[in-house]
Gaussian input, Z-matrix of N, CA and C with variables (Angstrom, degrees):
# hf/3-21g

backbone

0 1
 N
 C     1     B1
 C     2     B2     1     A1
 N     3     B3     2     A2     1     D1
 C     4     B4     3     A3     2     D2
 C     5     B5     4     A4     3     D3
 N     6     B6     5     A5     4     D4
 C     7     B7     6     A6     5     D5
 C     8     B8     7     A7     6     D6
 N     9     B9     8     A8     7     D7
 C    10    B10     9     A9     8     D8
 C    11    B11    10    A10     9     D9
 N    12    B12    11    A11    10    D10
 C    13    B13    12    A12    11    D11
 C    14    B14    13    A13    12    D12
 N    15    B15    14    A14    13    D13
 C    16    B16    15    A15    14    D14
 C    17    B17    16    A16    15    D15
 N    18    B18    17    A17    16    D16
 C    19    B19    18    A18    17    D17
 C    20    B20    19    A19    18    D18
 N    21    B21    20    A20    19    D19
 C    22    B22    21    A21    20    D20
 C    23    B23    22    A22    21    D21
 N    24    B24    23    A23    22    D22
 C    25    B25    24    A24    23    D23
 C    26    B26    25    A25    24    D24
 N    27    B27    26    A26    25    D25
 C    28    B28    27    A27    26    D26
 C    29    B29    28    A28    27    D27
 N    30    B30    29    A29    28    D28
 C    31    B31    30    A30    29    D29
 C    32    B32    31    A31    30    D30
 N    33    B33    32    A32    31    D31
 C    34    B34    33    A33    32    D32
 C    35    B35    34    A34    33    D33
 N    36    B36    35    A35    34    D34
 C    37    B37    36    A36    35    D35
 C    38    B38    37    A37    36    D36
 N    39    B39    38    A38    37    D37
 C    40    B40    39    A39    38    D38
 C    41    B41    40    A40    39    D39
 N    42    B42    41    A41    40    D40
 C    43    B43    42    A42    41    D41
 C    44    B44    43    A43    42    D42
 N    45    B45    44    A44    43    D43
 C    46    B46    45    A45    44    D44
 C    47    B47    46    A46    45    D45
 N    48    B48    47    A47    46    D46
 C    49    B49    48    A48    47    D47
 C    50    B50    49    A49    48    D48
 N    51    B51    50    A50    49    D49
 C    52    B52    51    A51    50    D50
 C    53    B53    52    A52    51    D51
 N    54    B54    53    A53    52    D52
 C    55    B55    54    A54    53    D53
 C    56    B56    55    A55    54    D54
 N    57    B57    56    A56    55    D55
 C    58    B58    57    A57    56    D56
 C    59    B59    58    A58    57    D57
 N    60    B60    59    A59    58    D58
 C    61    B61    60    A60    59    D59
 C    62    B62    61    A61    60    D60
 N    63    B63    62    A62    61    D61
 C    64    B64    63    A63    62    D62
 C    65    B65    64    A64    63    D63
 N    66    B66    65    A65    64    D64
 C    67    B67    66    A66    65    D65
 C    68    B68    67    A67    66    D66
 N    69    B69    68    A68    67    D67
 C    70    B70    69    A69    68    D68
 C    71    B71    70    A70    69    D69
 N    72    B72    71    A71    70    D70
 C    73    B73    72    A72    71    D71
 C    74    B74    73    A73    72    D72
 N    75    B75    74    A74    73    D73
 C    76    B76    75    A75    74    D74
 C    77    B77    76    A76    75    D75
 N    78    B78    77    A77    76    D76
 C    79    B79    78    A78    77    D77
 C    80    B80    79    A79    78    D78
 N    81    B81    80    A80    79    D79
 C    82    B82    81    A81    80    D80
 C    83    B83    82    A82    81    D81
 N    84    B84    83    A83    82    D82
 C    85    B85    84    A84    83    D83
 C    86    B86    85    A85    84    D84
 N    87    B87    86    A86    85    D85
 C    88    B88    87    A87    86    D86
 C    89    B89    88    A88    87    D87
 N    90    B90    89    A89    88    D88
 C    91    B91    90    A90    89    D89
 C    92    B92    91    A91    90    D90
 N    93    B93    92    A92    91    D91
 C    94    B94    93    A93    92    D92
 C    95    B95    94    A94    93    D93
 N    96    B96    95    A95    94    D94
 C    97    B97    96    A96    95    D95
 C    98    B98    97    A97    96    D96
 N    99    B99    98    A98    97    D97
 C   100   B100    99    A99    98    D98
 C   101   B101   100   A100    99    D99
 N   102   B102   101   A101   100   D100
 C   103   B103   102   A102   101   D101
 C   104   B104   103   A103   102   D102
 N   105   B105   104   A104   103   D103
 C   106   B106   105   A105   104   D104
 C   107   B107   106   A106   105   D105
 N   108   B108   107   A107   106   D106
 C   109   B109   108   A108   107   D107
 C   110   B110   109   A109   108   D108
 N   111   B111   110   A110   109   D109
 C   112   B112   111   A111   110   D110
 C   113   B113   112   A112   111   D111
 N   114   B114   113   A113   112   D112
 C   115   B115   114   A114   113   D113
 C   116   B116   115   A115   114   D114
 N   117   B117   116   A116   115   D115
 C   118   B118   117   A117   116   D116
 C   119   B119   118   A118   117   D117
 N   120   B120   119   A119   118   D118
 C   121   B121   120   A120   119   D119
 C   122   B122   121   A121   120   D120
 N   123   B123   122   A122   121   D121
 C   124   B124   123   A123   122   D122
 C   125   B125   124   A124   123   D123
 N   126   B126   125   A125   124   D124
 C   127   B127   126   A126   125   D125
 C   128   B128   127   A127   126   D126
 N   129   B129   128   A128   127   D127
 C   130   B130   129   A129   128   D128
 C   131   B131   130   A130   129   D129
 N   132   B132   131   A131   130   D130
 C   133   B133   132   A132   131   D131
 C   134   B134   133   A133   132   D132
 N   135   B135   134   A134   133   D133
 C   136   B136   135   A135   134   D134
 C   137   B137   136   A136   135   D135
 N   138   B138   137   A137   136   D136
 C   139   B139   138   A138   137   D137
 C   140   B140   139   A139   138   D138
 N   141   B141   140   A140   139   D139
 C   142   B142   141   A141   140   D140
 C   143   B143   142   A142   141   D141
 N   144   B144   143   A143   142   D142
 C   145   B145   144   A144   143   D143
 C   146   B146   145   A145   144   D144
 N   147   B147   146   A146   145   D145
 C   148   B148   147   A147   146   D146
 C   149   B149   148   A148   147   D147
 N   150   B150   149   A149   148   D148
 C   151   B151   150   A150   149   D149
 C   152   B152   151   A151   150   D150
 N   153   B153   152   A152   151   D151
 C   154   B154   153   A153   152   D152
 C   155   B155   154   A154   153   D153
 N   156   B156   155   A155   154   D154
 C   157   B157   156   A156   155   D155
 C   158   B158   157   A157   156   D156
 N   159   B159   158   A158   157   D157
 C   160   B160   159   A159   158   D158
 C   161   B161   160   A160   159   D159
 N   162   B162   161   A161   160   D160
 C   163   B163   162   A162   161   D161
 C   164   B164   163   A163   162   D162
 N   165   B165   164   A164   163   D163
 C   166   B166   165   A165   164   D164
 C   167   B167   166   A166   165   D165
 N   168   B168   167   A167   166   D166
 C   169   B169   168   A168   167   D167
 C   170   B170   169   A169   168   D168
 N   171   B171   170   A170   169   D169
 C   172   B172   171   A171   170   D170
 C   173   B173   172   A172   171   D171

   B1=1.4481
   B2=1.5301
   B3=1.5859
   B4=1.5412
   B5=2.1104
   B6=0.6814
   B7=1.2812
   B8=1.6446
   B9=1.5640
   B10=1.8905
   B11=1.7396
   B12=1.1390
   B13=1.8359
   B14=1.5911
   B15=1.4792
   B16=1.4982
   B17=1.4177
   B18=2.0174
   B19=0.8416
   B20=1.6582
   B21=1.2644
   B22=1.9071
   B23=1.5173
   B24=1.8222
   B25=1.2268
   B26=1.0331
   B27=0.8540
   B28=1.7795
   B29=1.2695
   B30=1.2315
   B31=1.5099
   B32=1.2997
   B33=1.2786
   B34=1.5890
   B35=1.7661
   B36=1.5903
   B37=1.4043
   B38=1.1710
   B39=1.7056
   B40=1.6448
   B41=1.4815
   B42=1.5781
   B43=1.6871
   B44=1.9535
   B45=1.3850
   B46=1.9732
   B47=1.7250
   B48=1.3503
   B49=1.4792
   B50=1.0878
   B51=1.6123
   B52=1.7636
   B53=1.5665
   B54=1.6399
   B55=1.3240
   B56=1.2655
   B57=1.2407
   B58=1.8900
   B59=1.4717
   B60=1.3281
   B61=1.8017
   B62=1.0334
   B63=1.3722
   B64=1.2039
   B65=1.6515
   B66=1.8493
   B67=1.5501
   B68=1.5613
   B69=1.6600
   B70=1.6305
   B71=1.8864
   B72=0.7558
   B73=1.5703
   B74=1.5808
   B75=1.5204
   B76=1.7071
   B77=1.4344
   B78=1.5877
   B79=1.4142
   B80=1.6737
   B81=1.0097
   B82=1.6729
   B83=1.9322
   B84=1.1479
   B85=1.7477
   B86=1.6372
   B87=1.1871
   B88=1.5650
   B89=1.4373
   B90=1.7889
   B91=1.3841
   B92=1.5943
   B93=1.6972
   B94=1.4087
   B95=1.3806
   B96=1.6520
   B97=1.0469
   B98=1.0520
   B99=1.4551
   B100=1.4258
   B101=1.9057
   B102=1.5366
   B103=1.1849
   B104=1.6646
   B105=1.5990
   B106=1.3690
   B107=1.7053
   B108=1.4458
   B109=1.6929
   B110=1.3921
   B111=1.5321
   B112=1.2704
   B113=1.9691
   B114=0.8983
   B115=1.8579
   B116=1.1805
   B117=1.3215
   B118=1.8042
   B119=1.8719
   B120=1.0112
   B121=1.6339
   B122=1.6080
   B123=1.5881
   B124=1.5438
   B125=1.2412
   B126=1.2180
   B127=1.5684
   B128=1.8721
   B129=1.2963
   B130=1.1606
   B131=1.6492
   B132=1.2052
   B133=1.4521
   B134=1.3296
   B135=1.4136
   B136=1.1961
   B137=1.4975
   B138=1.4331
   B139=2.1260
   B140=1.6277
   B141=0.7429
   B142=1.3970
   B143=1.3777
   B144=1.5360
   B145=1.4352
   B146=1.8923
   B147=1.3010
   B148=1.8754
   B149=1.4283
   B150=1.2444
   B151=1.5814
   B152=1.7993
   B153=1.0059
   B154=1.1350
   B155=1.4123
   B156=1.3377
   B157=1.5650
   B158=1.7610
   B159=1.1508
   B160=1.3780
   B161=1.4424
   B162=0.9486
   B163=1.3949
   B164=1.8908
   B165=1.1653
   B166=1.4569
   B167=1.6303
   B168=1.6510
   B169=1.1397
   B170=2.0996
   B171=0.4321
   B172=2.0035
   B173=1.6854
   A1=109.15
   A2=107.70
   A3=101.40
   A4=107.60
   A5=110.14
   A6=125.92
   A7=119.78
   A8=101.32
   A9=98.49
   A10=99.72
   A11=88.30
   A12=103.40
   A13=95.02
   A14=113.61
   A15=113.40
   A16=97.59
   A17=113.35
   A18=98.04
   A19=119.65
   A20=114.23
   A21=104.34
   A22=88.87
   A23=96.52
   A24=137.56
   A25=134.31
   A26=125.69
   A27=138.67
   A28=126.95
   A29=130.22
   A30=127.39
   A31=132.41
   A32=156.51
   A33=132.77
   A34=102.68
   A35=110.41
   A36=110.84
   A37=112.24
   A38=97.91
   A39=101.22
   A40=133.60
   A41=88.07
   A42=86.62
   A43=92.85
   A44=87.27
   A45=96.78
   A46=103.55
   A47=108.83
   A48=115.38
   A49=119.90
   A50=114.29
   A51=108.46
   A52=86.96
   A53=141.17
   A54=112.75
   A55=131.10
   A56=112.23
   A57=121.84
   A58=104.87
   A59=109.13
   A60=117.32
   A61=127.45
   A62=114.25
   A63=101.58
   A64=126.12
   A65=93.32
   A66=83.58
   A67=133.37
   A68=99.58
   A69=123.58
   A70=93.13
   A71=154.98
   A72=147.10
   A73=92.82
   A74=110.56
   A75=110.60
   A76=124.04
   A77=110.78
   A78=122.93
   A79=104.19
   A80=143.24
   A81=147.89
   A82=76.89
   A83=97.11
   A84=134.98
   A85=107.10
   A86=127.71
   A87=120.84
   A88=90.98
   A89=89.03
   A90=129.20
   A91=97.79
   A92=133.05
   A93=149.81
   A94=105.10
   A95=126.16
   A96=132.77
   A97=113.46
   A98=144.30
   A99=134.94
   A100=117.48
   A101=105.10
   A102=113.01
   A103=100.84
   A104=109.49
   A105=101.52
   A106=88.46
   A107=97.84
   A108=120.35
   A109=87.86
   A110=112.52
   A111=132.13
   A112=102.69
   A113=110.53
   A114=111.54
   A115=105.83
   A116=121.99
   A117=115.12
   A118=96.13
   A119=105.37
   A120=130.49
   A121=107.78
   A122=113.58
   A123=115.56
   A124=110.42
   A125=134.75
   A126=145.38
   A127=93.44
   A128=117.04
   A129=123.88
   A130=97.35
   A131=133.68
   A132=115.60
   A133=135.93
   A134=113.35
   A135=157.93
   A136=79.62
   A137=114.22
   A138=99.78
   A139=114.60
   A140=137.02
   A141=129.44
   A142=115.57
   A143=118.38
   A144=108.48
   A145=90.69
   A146=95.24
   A147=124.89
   A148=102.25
   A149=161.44
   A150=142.41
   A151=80.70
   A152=146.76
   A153=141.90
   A154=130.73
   A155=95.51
   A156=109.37
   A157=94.94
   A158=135.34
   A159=148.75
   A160=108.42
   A161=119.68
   A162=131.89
   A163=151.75
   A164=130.40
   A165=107.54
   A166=94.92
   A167=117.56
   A168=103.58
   A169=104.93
   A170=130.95
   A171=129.05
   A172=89.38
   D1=152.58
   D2=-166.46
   D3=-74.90
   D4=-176.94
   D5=-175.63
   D6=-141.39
   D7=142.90
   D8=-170.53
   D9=-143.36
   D10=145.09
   D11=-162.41
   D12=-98.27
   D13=126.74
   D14=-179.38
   D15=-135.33
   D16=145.16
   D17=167.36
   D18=-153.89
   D19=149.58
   D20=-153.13
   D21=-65.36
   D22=144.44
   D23=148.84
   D24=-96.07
   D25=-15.65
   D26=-161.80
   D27=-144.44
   D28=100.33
   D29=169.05
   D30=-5.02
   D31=151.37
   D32=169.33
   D33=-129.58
   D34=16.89
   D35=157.53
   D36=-83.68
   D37=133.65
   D38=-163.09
   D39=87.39
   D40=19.33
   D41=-172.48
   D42=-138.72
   D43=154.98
   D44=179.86
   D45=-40.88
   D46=157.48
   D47=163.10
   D48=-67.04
   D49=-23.61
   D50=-168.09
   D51=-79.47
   D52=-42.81
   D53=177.29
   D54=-69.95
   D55=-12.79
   D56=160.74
   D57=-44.13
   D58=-66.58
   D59=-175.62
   D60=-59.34
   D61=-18.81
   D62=171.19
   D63=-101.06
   D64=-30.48
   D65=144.13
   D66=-18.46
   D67=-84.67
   D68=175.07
   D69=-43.48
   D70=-36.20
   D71=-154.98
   D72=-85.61
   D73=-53.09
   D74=175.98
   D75=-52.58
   D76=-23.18
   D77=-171.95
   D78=98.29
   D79=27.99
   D80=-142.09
   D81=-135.01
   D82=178.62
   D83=153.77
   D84=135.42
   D85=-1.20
   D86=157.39
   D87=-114.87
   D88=158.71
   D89=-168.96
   D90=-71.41
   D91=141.71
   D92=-176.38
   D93=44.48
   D94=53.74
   D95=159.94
   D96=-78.84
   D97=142.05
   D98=176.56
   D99=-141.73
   D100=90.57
   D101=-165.05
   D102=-103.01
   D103=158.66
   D104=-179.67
   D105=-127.14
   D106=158.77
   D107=-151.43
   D108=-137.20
   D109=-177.65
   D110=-166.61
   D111=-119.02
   D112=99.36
   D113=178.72
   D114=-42.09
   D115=86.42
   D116=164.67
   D117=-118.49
   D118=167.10
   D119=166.01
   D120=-30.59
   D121=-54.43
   D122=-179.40
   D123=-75.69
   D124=-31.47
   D125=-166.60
   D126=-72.07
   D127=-57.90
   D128=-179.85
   D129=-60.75
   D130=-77.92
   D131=-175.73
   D132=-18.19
   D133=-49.69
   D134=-165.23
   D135=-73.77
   D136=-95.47
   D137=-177.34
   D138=-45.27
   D139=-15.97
   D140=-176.56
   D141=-92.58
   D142=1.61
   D143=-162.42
   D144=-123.36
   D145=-7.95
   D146=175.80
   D147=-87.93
   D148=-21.22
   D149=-101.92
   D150=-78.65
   D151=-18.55
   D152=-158.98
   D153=-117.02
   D154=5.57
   D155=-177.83
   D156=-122.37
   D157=-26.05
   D158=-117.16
   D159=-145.09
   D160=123.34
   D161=162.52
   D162=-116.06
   D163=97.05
   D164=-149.29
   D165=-87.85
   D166=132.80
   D167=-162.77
   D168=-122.79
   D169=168.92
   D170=-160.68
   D171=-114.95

C-alpha cells in the first residue's frame, strides 16, 4: 500500500484537545517531526482537519 510522508508545522499549544489527539494518532506532537503513514481515507481526514498544523511532504 502506498505511503505519505507528513510533517508538523504548527505548534498545538493553544489549540483544542481533539487536535492534540489526533496529532498523537498521526504519530506527530513535537514541532518538525516527520513521520511516514500509510494513505488510507482516515490518514487523509486526519490531514485535512490539521491543514495548519500538518504537512504532506514528497
Amino acid at each position: 500500500m502506498a505511503t505519505i510522508k507528513i510533517k508538523q508545522i504548527g505548534s498545538p499549544i493553544r489549540r483544542p484537545e481533539s487536535q492534540k489527539k489526533i496529532l498523537i494518532g498521526l504519530g506527530l506532537g513535537k514541532m518538525h517531526r516527520v513521520v511516514e503513514v500509510q494513505d488510507t481515507p482516515e490518514v487523509r481526514g486526519a490531514i485535512a482537519k490539521l491543514p495548519h498544523m500538518v504537512a504532506v511532504i514528497d
